[in-house]
N, C-alpha and C positions, 0 to 999 in steps of 0.2 A: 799604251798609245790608243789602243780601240777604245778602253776605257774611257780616255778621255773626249773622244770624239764623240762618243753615245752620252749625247746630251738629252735630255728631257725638250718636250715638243716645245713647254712653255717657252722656255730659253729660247730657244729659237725664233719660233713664232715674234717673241717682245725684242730681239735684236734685229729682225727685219724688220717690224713695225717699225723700230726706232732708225734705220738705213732707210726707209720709205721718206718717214717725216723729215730728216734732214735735208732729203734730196729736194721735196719739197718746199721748202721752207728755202732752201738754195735757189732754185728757179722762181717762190716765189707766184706760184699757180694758188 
């Protein structure tokens, strides 16, 4: 389970980029 939790930064990083842009793209700003 830890394992899979300890993700690499990139991952992260480009999954919240990508929860940013949709959010955006939703409201449209």
């Amino acid at each position: 389970m830890l394992r899979t939790l300890r993700q690499p930064d990139i991952d992260r990083q480009a999954l919240k980029r990508g929860l940013r842009d949709a959010v955006r793209h939703m409201i449209g700003a």
